[in-house]
C-alpha positions in Angstrom: 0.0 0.0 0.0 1.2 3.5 -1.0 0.7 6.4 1.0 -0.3 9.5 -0.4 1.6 12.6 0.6 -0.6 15.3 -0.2 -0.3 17.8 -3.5 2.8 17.7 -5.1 3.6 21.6 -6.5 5.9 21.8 -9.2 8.4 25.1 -9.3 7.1 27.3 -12.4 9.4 29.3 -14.4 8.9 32.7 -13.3 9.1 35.6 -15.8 12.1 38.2 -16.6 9.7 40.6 -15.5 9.1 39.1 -12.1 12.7 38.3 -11.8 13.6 42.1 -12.1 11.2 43.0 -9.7 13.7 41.7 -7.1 16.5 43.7 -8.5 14.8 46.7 -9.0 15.4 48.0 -5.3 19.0 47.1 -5.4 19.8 48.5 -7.9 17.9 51.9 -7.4 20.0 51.8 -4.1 23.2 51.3 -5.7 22.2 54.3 -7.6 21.5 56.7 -4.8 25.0 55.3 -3.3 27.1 56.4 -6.3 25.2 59.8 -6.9 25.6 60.6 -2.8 29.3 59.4 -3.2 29.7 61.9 -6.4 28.0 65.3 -5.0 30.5 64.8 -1.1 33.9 64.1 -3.5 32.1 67.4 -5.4 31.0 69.3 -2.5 34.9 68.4 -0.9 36.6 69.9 -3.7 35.0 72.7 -4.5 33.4 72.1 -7.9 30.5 74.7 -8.0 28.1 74.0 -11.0 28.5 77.2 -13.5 24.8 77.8 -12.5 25.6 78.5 -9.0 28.9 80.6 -9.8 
């Protein structure tokens, strides 16, 4: 006699779309690194945008 273990749930291939939805965050916080990073190395040497001189 076999038992039965209940519903066995196959893994589905999930979509590029869904698979970027993960990496969206990261990478939007990478972004905001590097742009913060940029404007203190600006800010520290003393490059004024020509719209601000």
């Amino acid at each position: 006699m076999t038992e039965h273990h209940g519903d066995v749930r196959h893994h589905k291939n999930r979509h590029t779309a869904e698979k970027l939805e993960g990496v969206i965050p990261v990478l939007m916080l990478i972004a905001v690194a590097i742009l913060g990073v940029f404007l203190i190395w600006g800010l520290m040497n003393g490059a004024t945008p020509s719209y601000l001189k």
